[in-house]
Backbone bond lengths (Angstrom), bond angles and torsions (degrees), N, CA, C in turn:
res aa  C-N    CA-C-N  psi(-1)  N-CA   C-N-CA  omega(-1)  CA-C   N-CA-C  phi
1 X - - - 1.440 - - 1.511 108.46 -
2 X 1.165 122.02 165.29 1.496 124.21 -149.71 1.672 101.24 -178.47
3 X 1.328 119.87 92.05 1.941 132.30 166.73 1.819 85.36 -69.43
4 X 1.802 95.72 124.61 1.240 99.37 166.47 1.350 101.08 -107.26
5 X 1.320 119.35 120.36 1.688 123.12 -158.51 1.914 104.07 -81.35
6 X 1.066 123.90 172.27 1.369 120.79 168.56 1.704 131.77 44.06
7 X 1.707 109.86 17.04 1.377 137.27 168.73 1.457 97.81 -65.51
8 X 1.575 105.68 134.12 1.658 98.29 -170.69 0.846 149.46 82.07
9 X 1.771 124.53 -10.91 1.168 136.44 -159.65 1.703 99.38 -119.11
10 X 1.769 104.98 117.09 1.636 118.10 -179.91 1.283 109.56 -25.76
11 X 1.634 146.68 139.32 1.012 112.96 167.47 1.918 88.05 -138.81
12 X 1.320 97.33 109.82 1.692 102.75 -178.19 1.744 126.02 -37.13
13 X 1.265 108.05 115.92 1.732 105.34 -161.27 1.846 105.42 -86.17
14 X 1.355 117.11 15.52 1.471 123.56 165.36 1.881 100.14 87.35
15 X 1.558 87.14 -115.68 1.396 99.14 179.72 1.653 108.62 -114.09
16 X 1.548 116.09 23.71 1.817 123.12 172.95 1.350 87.84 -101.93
17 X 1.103 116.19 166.50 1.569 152.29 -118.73 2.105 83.93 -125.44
18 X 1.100 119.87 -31.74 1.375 123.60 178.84 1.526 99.48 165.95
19 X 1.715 100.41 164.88 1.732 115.12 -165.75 1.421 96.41 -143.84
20 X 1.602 97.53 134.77 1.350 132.71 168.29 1.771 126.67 -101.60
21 X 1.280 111.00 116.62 1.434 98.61 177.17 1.515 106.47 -147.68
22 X 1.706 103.29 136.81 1.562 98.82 -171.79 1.855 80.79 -94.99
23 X 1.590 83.23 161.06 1.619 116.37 -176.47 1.460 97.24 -121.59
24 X 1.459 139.39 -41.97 1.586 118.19 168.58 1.744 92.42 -159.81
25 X 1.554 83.38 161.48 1.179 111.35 -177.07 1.946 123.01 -140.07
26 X 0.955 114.76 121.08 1.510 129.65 -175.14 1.677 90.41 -106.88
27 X 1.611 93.41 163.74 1.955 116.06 155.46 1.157 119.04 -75.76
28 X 1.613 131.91 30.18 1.410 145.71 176.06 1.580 113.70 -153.47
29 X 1.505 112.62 -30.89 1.708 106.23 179.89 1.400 121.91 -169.62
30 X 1.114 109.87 116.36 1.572 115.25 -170.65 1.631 109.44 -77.11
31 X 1.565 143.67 -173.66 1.134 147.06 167.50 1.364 99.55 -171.89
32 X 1.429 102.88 147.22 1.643 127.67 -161.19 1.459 118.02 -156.63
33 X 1.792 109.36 157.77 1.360 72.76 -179.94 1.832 73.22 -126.94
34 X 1.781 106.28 153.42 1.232 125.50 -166.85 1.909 100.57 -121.62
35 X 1.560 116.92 115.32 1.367 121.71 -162.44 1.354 92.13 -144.24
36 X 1.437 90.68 117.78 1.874 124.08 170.35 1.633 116.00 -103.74
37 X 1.435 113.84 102.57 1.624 104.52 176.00 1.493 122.10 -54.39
38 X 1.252 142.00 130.93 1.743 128.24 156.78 1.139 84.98 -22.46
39 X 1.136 165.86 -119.30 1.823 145.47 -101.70 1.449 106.19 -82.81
40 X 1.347 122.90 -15.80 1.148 124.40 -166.88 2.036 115.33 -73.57
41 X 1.025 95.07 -162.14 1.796 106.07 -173.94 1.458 114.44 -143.12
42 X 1.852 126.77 108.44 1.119 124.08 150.73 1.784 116.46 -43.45
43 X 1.072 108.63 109.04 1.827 99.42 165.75 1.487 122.82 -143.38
44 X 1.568 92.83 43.86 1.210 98.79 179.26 1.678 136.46 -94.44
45 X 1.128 147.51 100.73 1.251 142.78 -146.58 1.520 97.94 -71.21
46 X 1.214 92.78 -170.83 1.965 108.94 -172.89 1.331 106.74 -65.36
47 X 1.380 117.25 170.69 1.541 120.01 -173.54 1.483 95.70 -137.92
48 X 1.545 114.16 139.35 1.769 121.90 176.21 1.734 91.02 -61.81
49 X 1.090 147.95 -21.84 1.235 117.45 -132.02 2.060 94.55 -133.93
50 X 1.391 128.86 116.49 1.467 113.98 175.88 1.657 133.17 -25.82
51 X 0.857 130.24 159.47 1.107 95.13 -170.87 1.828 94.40 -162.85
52 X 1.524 137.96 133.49 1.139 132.61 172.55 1.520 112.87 -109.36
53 X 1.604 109.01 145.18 1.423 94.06 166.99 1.323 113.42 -121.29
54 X 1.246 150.33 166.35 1.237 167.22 159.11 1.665 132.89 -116.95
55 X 1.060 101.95 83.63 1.646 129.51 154.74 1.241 120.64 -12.85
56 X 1.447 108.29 80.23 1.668 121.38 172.88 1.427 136.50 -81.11
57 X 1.454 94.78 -52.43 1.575 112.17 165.68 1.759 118.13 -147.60
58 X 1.374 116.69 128.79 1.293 120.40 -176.76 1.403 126.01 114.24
59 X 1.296 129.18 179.88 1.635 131.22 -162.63 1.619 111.41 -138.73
60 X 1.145 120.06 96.76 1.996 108.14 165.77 1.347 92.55 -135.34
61 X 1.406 90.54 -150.47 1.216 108.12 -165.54 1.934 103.65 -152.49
62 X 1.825 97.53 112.83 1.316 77.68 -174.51 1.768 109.18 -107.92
63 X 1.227 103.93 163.69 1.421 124.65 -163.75 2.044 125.90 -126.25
64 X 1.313 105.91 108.68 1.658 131.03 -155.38 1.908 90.72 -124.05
65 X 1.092 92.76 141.36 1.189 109.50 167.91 1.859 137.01 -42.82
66 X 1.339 87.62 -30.51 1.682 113.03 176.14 1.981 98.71 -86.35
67 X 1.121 105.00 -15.92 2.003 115.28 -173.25 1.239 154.58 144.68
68 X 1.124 130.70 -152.44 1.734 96.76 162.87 1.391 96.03 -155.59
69 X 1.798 111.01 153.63 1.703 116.47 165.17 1.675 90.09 -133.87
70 X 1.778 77.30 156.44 1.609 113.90 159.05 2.065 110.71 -44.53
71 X 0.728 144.04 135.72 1.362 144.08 -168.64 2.004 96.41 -151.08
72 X 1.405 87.15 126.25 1.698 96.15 175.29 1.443 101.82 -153.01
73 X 1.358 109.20 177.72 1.453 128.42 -156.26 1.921 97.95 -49.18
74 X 1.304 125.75 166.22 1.506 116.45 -149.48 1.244 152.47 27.04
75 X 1.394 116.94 -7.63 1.700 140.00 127.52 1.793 105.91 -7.07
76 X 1.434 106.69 104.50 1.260 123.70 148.12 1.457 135.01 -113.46
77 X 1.856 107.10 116.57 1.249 104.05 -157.19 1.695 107.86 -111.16
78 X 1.117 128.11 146.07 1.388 126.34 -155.06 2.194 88.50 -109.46
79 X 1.178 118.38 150.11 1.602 107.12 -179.09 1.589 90.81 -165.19
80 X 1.605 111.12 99.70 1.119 124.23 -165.03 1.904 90.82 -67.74
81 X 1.646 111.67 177.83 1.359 143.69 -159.78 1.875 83.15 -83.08
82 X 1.832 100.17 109.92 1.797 87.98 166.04 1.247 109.50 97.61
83 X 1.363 134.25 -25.81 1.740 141.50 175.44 1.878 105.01 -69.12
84 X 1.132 97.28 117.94 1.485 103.67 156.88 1.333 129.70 -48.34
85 X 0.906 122.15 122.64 1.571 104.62 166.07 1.955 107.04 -179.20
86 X 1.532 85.70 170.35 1.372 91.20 -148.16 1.481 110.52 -138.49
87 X 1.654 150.36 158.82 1.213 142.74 -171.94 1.404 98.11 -134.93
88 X 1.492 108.57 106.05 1.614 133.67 -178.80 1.646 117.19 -95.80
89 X 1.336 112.38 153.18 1.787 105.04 149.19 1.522 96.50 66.67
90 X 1.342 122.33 23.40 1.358 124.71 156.03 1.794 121.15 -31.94
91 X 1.560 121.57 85.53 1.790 104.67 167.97 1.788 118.59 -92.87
92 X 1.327 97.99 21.54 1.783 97.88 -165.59 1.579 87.76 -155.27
93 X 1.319 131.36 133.72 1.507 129.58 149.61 1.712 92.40 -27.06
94 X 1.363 80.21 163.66 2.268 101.78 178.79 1.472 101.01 -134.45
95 X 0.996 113.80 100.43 1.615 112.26 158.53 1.780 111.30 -107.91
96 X 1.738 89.99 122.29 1.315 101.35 -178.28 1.610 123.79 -119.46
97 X 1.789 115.10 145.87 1.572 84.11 -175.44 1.843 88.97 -100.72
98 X 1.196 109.17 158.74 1.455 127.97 -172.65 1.409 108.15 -119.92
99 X 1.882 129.01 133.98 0.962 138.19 -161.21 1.521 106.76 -126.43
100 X 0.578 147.71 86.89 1.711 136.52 165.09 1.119 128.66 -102.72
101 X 1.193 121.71 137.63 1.642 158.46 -138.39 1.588 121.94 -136.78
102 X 1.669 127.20 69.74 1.409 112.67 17.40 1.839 101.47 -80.27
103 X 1.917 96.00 -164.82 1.375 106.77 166.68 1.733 109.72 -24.72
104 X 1.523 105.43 159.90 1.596 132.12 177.30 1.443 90.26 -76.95
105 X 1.394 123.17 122.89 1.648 135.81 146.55 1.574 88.91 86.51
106 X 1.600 140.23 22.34 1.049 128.45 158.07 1.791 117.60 -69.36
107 X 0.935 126.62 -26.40 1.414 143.51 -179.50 1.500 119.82 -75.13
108 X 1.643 99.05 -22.17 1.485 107.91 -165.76 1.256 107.27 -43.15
109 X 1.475 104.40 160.98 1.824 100.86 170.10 1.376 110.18 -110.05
């Protein structure tokens, strides 16, 4: 067993557009927590690897090719291996914790 401490928690990306930071990683699944200011910018492209997020703090609306919903604090979002998608219409910072299945950038080519 393993408390991954500070999963979820906003963490101000300065003067970048939003901040990513993994908190642990196994040979089956990484977790992170991924934090976009209201002023900030989703610009993140697709990922080889599945990936869930979970809605800690804040309000958008995220947006996939198949559509888009409202997403707020306990919001679990499923974002298959390769799907576009994107977190718009920010009215609250978004701190999210992020799961991927396998590890983040294990797939890379």
């Amino acid at each position: 067993m393993q408390i991954i401490e500070g999963a979820g928690a906003f963490t101000d990306p300065g003067t970048e557009p939003n901040h990513y930071v993994e908190h642990f990683r196994s040979a089956d699944l990484s977790v992170g927590t991924y934090s976009i200011p209201v002023v900030g910018t989703d610009d993140q492209t697709p990922h080889s690897e599945d990936e869930i997020y979970v809605v800690q703090s804040g309000r958008a609306t995220v947006v996939t090719p198949s559509g888009s919903a409202a997403v707020a604090p306990g919001s679990v979002i499923f974002v298959p291996a390769g799907e576009d998608h994107r977190f718009v219409d920010l009215t609250e910072d978004l701190a999210l914790v992020v799961l991927f299945a396998p590890p983040y950038e294990s797939r890379r080519v």
